[in-house]
RODRENDREN-815105 format. One record per residue (C-alpha): y, z, x. Coordinates in steps of 0.1 Angstrom, whole numbers, plus 5000, padded with zeros to 4 digits. Last residue first. Example, Ala and Ser with C-alpha at 12.3 -4.5 7.8 and 13.67 -1.06 7.14 Angstrom:
2
498950715137 495550785123 
//
This chain:
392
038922324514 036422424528 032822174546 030822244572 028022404547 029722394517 032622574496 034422724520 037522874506 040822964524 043623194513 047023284528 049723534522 048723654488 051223894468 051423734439 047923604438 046623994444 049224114413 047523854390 043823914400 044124274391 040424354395 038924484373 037124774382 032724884382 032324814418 029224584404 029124634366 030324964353 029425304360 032225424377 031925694402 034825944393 036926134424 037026464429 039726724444 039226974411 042526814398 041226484396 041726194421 042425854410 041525514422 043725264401 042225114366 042724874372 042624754408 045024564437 046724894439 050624944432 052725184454 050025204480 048925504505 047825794489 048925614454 045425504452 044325814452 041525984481 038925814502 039225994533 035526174525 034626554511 031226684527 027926644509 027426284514 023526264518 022626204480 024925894480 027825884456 029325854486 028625444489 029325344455 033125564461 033325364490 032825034476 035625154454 038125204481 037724894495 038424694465 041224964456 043124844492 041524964522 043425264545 040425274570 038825534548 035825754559 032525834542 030826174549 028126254566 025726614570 022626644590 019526774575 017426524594 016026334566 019326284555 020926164582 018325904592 018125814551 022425754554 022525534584 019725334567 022425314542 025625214563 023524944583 022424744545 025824884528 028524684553 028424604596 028924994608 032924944606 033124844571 031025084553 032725384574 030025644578 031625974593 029126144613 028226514616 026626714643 027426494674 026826384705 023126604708 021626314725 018726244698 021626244670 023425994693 020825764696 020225784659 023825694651 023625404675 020425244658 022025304623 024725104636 028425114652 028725454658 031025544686 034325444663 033425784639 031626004654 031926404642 031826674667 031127044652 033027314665 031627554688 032327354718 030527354753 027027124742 029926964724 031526844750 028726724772 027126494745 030526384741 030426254773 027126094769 027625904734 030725664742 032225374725 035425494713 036325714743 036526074738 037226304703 035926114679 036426374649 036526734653 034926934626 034827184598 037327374620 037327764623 040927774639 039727914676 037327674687 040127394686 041027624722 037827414735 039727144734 042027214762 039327364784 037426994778 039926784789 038426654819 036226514791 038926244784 040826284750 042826034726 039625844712 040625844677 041726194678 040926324641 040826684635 039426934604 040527184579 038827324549 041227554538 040827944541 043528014566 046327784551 049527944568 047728014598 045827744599 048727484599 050527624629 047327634649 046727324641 050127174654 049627454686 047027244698 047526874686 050726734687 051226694732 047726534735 046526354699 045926494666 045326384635 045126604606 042526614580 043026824550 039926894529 039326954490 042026764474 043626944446 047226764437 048627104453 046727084486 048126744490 051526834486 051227154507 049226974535 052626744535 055126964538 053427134563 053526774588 057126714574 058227074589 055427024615 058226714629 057926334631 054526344616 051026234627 049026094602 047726334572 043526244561 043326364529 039826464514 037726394485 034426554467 032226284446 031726274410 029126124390 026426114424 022826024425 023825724444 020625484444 021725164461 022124964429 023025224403 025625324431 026924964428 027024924392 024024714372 024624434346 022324164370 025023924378 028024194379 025924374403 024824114424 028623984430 029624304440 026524344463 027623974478 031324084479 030424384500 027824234520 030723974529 033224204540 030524404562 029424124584 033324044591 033624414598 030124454620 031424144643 028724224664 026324034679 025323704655 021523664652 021723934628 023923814601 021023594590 018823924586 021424134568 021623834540 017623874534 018124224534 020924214508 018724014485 017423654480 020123434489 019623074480 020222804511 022922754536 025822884517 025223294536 024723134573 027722864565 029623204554 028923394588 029023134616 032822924615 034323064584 033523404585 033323484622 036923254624 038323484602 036623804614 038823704644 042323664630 041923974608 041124164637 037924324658 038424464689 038124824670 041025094664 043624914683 042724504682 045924424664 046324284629 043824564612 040424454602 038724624572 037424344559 036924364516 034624274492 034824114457 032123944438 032623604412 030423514388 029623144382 025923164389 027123224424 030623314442 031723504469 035223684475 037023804504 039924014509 041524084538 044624344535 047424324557 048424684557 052124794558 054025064577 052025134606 052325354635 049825344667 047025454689 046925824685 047725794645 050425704630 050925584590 054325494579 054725614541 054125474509 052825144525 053324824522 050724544508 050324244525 047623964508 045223774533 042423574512 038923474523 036923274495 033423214497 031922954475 028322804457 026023144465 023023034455 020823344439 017623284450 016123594436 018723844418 017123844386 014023934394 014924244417 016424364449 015024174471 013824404499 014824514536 018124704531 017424814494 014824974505 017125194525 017525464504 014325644518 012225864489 011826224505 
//
């Protein structure tokens, strides 16, 4: 089986060696949402999206940092991939010539952790290498992929009226999985509610982290609605506990926040934590952690899928690149633009087909223009470092 990762550890052709990267833009633009999103840690109505942007041989790439406002989902925030950027990150990237995205991985390295500030500016730099050398993402890390399956992940509503009114919706524009969240007092009976007036759907749980393993007789009744999987169950950085759970579930665990590298996902293979993992780009440190993610996966049979952390279109189509990967056989959070935003900050928008599927374009780097307009007239703040201790 040919690995995926070369791309991780080699330049990635002629025309991308010693490309000098000459700015890097970072740039905060709010957009609301359709709808409040909640989850076990919190409601949101807006998302302060960070974009970034680097620039070489007069092109300019477009990536995107996940980083919410408040350290909920990760310790990681806007505020401190900022300073990671500017202060150790982008003097690391304008220091010399570039010479592929293993080259850039290895300069992150010396600095521990940060994985969403890492991963904002692979993003743009892969962007930016497409557009330079004609190719689109997936051509660049091997997708094999023209259409990928999508789910919708529903946020915990103020009734199961709303809640059912929703799975209908999104069942009815075609999407191929529902995915509710769930945390203690709306999880149980919730799901049970939903399967029985869906009972051949592909249904699966999200808990970010709600549960304990004292709570293991409680989850064990998920056993009962023949769930594709439950997602992140216990603490956000644990592997042993629910190593435990599922040696007593039926259901198939999936990590999400507990894997934070290739190395971690491997550890937790070996341990039995899981049986599916949910690769966000963002949160594992960008595409040279999220691929060698993707070969241990794949040459071990076991399935992942690629999550959403409610990215604008820029977001959005890196992960489109990323599951047009052979390995992402199950339906990901990517879903429609309109999912979540009114306007998106691409053209065209993200859009999801009747059949539940989503297009993999084909054009240069994330393969949309971006709507440059509409991002400047809704940016907040913006910053560009243009030299080694030097921005203006």
């Amino acid at each position: 089986m040919q690995a995926r990762s070369e791309l991780a550890t080699r330049p990635l052709s002629e025309a991308s060696a010693r490309l000098a990267i000459e700015r890097i833009e970072m740039r905060t633009v709010r957009l609301a949402l359709t709808e409040p999103f909640e989850t076990s840690f919190g409601r949101i109505d807006s998302r302060l999206i960070f974009l970034v942007t680097m620039t070489g041989a007069g092109i300019t790439g477009w990536g995107e940092v996940v980083a919410a406002e408040e350290p909920r989902y990760s310790y990681e925030t806007v505020g401190t991939a900022k300073h990671v950027i500017r202060d150790y990150l982008a003097p690391a990237v304008l220091a010399r010539p570039v010479t592929g995205l293993g080259d850039l991985a290895r300069r992150f390295a010396s600095f521990r952790g940060h994985n969403m500030a890492k991963a904002g500016l692979e993003l743009a730099y892969l962007d930016l290498l497409g557009r330079v050398t004609g190719q689109s993402l997936t051509e660049l890390i091997g997708g094999t992929q023209a259409r990928i399956p999508v789910g919708v992940s529903l946020g915990i509503q103020p009734t199961i009226e709303l809640l059912l009114e929703r799975v209908e919706k999104y069942l009815a524009l075609g999407y191929q999985r529902i995915k509710l969240k769930i945390k203690p007092g709306w999880d149980i009976e919730i799901v049970r509610m939903v399967r029985e007036q869906h009972p051949e759907i592909l249904l699966s749980v999200d808990a970010n982290s709600a549960y304990q393993l004292k709570d293991l007789d409680h989850l064990k009744q998920l056993d009962d609605f023949n769930l594709l999987m439950i997602e992140q169950p216990l603490e956000h950085d644990d592997l042993i506990d629910h190593a435990k759970l599922q040696a007593h579930l039926a259901t198939a665990i999936c990590l999400d926040e507990s894997i934070t590298g290739a190395f971690r996902a491997e550890q937790a293979l070996d341990l039995g934590s899981c049986r599916i993992i949910n690769v966000k780009i963002g949160r594992v440190g960008g595409y040279s952690q999220a691929l060698a993610i993707h070969d241990a996966c794949y040459t071990r049979n076991v399935p992942v899928w690629c999550g959403g952390m409610l990215e604008s279109g820029i977001g959005r189509a890196h992960n489109i690149a990323l599951a047009s990967l052979p390995g992402f056989s199950l339906p990901g959070d990517i879903s429609a633009s309109s999912r979540y935003f009114a306007r998106d900050v691409i053209i065209p928008e993200v859009l999801v087909a009747t059949d539940g599927t989503v297009h993999v374009p084909r054009g240069p780097g994330i393969g949309f223009e971006i709507n440059l307009d509409y991002i400047t007239a809704e940016t907040q703040t913006v910053e560009r470092i243009v030299a080694l201790n030097g921005r203006k």
